[in-house]
Every structure is written in C-alpha cells, then in structure tokens.
N, C-alpha and C positions, 0 to 999 in steps of 0.2 A: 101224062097228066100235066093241066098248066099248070108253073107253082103259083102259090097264093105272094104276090108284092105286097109286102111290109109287115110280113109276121112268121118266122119261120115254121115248114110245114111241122107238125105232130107226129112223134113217133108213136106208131101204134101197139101195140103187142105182136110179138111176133113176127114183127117187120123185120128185125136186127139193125134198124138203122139205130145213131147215135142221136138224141136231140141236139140243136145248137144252140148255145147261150146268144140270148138279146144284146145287141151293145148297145150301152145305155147311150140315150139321147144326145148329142152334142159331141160324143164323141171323137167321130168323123173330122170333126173341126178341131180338134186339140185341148177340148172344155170340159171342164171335169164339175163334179156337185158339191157343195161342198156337204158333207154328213150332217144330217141332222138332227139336231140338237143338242151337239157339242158346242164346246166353250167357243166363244166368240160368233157363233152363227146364230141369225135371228130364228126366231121362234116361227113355225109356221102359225096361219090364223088368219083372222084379219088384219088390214090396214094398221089399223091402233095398234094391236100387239105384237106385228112387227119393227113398228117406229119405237113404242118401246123398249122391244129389246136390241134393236141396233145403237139407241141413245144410251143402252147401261154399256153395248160393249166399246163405243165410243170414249164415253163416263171413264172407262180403266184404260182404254188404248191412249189415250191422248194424253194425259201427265207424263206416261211411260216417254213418250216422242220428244214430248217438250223438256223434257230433263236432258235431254242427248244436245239441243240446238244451242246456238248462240242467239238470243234476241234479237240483237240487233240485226241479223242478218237473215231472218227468217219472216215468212209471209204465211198468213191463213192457207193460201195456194199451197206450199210446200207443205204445211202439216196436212193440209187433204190427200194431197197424193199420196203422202208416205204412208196415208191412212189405209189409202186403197190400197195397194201394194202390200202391207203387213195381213190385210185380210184376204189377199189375190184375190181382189177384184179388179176390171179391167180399168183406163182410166174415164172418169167421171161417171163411175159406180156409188160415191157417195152425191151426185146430184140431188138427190131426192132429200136429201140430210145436211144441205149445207146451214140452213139457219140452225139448226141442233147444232153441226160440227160448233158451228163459229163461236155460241154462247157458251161451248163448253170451253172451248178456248181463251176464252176474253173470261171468263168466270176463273181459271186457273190464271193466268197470267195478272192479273188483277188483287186477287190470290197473295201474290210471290211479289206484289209493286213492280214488275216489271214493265219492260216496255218493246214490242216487238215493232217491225217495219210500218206494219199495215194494221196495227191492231186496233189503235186511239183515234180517232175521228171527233168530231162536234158531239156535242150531248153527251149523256152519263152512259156508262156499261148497260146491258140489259139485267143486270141484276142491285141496277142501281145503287151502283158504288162510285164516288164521283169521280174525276181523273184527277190524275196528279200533272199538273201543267208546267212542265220546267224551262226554264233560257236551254238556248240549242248549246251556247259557251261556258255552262255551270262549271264543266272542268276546270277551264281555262280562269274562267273567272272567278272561281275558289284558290285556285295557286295564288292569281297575282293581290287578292284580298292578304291571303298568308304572310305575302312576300311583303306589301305594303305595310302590315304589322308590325315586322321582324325589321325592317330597315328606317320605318319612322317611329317606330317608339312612342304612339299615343295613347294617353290613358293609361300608362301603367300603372300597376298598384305595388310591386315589390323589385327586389333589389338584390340579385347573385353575387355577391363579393367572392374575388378568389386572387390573391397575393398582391392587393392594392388596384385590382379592377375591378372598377363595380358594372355590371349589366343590368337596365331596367328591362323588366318584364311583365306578364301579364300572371297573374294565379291561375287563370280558368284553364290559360294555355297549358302551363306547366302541368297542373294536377290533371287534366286530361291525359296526358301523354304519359306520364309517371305515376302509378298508385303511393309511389312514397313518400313524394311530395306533395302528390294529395292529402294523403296523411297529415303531414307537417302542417301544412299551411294550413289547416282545420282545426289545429289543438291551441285553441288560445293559452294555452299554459305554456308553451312553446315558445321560444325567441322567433321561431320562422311565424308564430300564426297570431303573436301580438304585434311584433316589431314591423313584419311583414317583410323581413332581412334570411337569406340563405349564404350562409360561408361555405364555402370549400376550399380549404385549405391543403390536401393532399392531392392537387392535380395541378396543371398547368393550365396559364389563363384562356388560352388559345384550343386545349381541348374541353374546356369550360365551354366557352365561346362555340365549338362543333357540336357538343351535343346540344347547346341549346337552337343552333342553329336549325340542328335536323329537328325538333320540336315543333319549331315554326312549319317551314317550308320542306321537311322531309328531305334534303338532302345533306351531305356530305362530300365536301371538295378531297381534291385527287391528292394533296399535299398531305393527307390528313393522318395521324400515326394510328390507324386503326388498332393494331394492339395494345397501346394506351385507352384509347377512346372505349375499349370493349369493357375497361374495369369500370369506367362510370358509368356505361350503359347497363353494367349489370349489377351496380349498387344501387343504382335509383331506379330500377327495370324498364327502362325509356321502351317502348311499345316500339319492337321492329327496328330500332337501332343495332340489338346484339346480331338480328339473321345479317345488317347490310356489315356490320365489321365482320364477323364470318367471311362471308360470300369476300369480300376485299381482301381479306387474307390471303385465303384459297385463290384468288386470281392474281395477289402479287406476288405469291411462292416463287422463290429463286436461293439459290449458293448462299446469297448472303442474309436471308431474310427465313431460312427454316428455320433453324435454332430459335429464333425469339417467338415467331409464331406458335412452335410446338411448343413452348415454354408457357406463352398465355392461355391457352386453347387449354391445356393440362388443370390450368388453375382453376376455370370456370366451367367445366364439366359438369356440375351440375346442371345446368340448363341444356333442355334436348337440341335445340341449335348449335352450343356450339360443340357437345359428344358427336354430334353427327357431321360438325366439320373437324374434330379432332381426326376421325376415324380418319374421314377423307386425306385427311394429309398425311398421316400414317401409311396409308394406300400410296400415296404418289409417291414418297419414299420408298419402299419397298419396288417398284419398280421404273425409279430412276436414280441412276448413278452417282449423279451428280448433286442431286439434294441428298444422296446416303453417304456420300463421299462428306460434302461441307459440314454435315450433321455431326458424323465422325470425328472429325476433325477441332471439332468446337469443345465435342465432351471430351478430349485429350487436351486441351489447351485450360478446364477447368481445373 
C-alpha cells in the first residue's frame, strides 16, 4: 500500500501496529512554540489583542533590562535585542513592536531623568514630558565653579575662626554639606546664626582649612593627617568626608601608622563607615605580621 505523505498512517484495530506521534511543525528546523498562554507569550486573537498583550509583556520586561544597563552606554538597539533574546525570539522578532518598544523606553527612562545614547532627539518625549537639556561639560564645569569659589572667596557671608585664622565662607556651602552647621547658622540666638562667626578651637588650623576644603571642591590632599581630620568630619557630619578618611586609613596602613589608626577608628565606631573600616583593619592585622608585630609592640611600650 502507498503511504499517505504528510500524515502518518492510522492504526487500525487489530493491526498491532504502534501509532506514530506528529512532530510538531518547525521542528525539523530546530524551532520550538512557545506555550500558550503563559506568562510573557501573546495572547492568541486578533491583530489588536496581540499588540496588546505583547505591549503589557514589553510594560514589565523592559524596566527589568534597563535596571541591569549603564545609560550612557546603551542604545534602543541593545534593549530590543536583549528583548528578543529573553523572549527567544529570533533577531528582529520585536520588528513589528518597535514604536511600542521605544515609548516604553523613553516613558521609563524619562521616568528616572536619565539619559541614554540614543534616547533624546528634537522635540518632547511621546508622553510629552519635556527634555532636560544639559552642557556636554556640566561635570567639568561644576568642579571648576566649586574650585573658583573655594579659592576666590566671593560674596561671602561668614567667618571659621580657629587659633587666630580666620576663613571666609559661604553658609549655603557649609550648611549643605554639614546638617550641624546648618543648624548653627539657622538659630539666630546663636553666635554662629547672629554674628555669622564659627570658632573651633580644638583643632588645628590646617585641618580647619581640609575639611572645609573638601566642602568646597570634595577633595583632600595627600599631606593630610586623616585620623585627625576623621574627628571633625564626624562632629560636624561633613557628608562623605568620614568614608574618604576611612578609605585613607585603610590605604596608608603600615608598621608605623596601625596603632593610631586602630586607636581613632575604635573612637568613632558609631558611624557604619568607620565599624566597617575598623573591622577591616582588624582583618589585615590578623593576617599580617608585621602590622601584628608594630601593634604589639606599641601596647608594651604604653
């Protein structure tokens, strides 16, 4: 008997033949289906209600992607493919969905103020939200603003005194950067919030002079006696000053510099910066000799 091409024959009764399972369509080729109407797969139907439901699974895939990327480095292109790809589809499976993909993406990104490669073009978002239009050198030219500040001294309104040095400054600067100076310089009952005068008298003028420096322009020079500087950064709470004395610490650790670091670090534990560089150096003692050895040696000499 001829067999019948493209349906396998029927077992009859009686026959003792075995039926043979169909293989599904596409098979052959290595292409599988995806189930449907599980999570992430469009809805069968019409036209309409499949763009719908590929736009909700878009809706929840696409924040997922765009949490993973760096902005600056990423293009509508990239989050389509990675789209297709998380849904194994082949590429340019989401063709039919790019104006969806795109507004889903400019709608999130837009979102979060961010800004991606390819995102901002002329005109407003399609969800008309306007753009944020920045200089290409905001960074740049935010520092040297800082710096210009910090090194000409215009407009100030107040005055750091500390063992016959006085520093002019700005209030908005300081109270920015320090809540407890913000404080001060607020209470007109205050010598700091009438006079518009700050003393510190239990420091030196020169780490006076660093922390307010890093206030300014966020930095801190390489001469600088971090574990002094770490006691005014954490009386006045300078914003990000206690992590760079930490972090300075921890990288000038040596023979002659454990003992006073593990000494300051002990004091100010309170703050989770410096417990978790207290621990750290704890650790590196423990296994190095030579800081367990000068350590040693310091509390015998006490």
């Amino acid at each position: 008997r001829r067999p019948n091409h493209g349906a396998p024959e029927r077992a009859g009764p009686g026959t003792g033949e075995v039926p043979m399972a169909r293989a599904p369509r596409g098979a052959a080729a290595g292409l599988t289906r995806r189930p449907q109407g599980g999570a992430g797969a469009p809805a069968l139907g019409g036209v309409g209600a499949r763009e719908a439901a590929m736009q909700q699974v878009l809706a929840e895939l696409v924040p997922r992607i765009l949490r993973c990327k760096s902005y600056e480095c990423t293009s509508i292109k990239d989050v389509r493919e990675e789209a297709e790809d998380r849904l194994g589809l082949l590429r340019g499976g989401l063709d039919d969905h790019r104006e969806a993909l795109t507004r889903i993406i400019k709608d999130y990104v837009y979102e979060h103020g961010e800004t991606l490669s390819d995102f901002r073009g002329p005109g407003s978002s399609p969800s008309g939200r306007p753009h944020k239009r920045r200089r290409v050198d905001l960074t740049e030219a935010s520092l040297a603003g800082w710096q210009d500040m910090w090194q000409n001294r215009r407009f100030t309104d107040a005055v750091v005194r500390c063992q016959g040095q006085s520093f002019a400054v700005h209030r908005a600067v300081l109270g920015s950067r320090s809540p407890v100076l913000a404080a001060m310089f607020a209470q007109e009952g205050l010598r700091e919030g009438a006079e518009r005068q700050l003393a510190i008298s239990d420091a030196e003028p020169q780490l006076v002079e660093a922390m307010l420096r890093y206030m300014y322009i966020g930095e801190v020079t390489e001469d600088t006696d971090c574990s002094q500087l770490l006691r005014l950064a954490d009386q006045y709470e300078v914003e990000g000053l206690i992590e760079v004395c930490c972090t300075a610490m921890l990288q000038d650790l040596s023979p002659e510099t454990v003992a006073g670091s593990l000494c300051c670090l002990r004091k100010h534990r309170h703050r989770e910066a410096v417990k978790a560089a207290y621990e750290r150096l704890l650790l590196n003692v423990q296994h190095d000799k030579e800081l367990l050895r000068a350590l040693a040696e310091h509390v015998n000499t006490e």
